[in-house]
C-alpha positions as CSV (number, residue, x, y, z in Angstrom):
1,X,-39.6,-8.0,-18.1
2,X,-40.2,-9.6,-21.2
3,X,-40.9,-12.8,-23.3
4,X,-38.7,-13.5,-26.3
5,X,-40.3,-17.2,-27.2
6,X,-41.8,-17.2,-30.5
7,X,-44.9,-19.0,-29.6
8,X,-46.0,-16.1,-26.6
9,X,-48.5,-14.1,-27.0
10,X,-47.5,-11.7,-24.8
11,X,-44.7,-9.4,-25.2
12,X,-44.2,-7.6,-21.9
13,X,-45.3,-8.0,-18.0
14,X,-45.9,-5.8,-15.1
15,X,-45.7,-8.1,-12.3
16,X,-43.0,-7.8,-9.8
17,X,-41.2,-11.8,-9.4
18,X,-40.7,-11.5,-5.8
19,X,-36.6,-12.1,-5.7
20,X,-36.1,-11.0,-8.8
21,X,-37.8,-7.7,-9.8
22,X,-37.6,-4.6,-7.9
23,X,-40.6,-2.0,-8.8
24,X,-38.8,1.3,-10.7
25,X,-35.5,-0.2,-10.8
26,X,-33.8,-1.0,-14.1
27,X,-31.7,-3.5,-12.6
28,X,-32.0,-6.7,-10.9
29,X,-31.2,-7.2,-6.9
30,X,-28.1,-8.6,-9.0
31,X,-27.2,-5.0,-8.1
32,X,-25.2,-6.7,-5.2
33,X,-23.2,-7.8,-7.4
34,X,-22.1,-4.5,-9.1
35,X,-21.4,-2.8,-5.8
36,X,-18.8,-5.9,-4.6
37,X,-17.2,-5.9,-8.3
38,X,-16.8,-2.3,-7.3
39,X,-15.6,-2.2,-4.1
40,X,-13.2,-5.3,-4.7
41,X,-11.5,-4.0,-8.3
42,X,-13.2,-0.7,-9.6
43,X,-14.0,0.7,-12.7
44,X,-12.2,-1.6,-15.4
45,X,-11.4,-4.5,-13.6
46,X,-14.8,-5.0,-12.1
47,X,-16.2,-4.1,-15.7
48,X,-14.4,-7.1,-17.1
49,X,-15.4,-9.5,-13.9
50,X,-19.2,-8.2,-14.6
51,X,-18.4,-8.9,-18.4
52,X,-17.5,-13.0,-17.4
53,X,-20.3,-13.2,-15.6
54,X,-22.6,-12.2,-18.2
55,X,-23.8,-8.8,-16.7
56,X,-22.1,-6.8,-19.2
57,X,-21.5,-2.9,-17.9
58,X,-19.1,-0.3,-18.7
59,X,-16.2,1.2,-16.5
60,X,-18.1,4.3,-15.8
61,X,-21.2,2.7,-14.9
62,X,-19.0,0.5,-12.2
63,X,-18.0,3.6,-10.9
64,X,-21.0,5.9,-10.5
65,X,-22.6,2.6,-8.6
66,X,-19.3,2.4,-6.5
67,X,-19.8,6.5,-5.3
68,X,-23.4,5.6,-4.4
69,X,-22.8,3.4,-1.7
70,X,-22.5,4.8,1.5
71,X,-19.5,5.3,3.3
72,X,-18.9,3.5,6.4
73,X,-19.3,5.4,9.8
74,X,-15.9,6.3,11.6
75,X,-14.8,4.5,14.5
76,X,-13.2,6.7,17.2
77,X,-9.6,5.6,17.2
78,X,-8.4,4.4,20.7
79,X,-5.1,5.2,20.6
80,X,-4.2,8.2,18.8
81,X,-0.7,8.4,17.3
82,X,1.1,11.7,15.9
83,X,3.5,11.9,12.8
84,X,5.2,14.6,12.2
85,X,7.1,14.8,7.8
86,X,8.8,17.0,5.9
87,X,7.6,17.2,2.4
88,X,10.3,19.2,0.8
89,X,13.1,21.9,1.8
90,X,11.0,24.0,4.7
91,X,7.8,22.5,4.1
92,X,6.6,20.0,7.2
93,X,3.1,18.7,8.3
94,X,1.6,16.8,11.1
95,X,-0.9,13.8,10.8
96,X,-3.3,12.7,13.4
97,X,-3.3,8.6,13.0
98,X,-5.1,5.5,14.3
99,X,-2.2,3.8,16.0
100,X,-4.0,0.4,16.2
101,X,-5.6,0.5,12.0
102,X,-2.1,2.3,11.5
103,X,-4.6,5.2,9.2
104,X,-4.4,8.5,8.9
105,X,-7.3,10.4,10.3
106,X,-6.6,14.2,9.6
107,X,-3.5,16.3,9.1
108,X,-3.1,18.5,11.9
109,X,-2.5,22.5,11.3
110,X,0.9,23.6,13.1
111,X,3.8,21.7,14.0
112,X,4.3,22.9,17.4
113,X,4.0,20.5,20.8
114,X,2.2,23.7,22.7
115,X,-0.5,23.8,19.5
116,X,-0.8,20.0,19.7
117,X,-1.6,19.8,23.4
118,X,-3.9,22.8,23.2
119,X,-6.3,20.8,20.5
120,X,-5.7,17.5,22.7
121,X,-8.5,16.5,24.9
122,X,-7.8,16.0,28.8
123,X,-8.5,12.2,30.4
């Protein structure tokens, strides 16, 4: 923190404003604010949203925030769903999917009905 009026004495302080400082940090808890600008448009478009807002930062430095932030925990899916594609010619796969979020969870290795209720775990 500093003081940029001309008729201060003092240049520089060490407290911490309670709301507003956070000891060994270089940014504000405005850092918030980086993580949703993020999340909601990454690297250039929250760089220009961070720009209107008058907390100028580059693409990059959107990013890097963005990969700190934890992922969220995985939800066992309660129904499971089973998708089998072809990619090209002779090449096929099999995805595991959330039927209710409609996500894939994992491609599955083998194509095979026997393989699939092998792996499958018995209600």
């Amino acid at each position: 923190m500093f003081c940029d009026g001309p008729g201060c004495g003092r240049r520089t302080f060490a407290e911490q404003v309670e709301g507003l400082a956070v000891r060994y940090q270089r940014r504000s808890p405005l850092q918030h604010l980086v993580e949703m600008a993020g999340v909601l448009l990454a690297g250039r478009g929250g760089a220009r949203l961070l720009r209107i807002l008058q907390a100028p930062l580059s693409r990059t430095s959107v990013l890097f925030h963005l990969t700190r932030l934890p992922l969220p925990s995985a939800v066992t899916p309660r129904v499971l769903g089973v998708d089998d594609f072809a990619l090209y010619s002779d090449v096929y796969g099999t995805l595991l999917v959330d039927a209710d979020t409609r996500l894939p969870i994992e491609p599955w290795a083998g194509r095979d009905t026997e393989h699939l209720a092998a792996g499958a775990p018995r209600c």
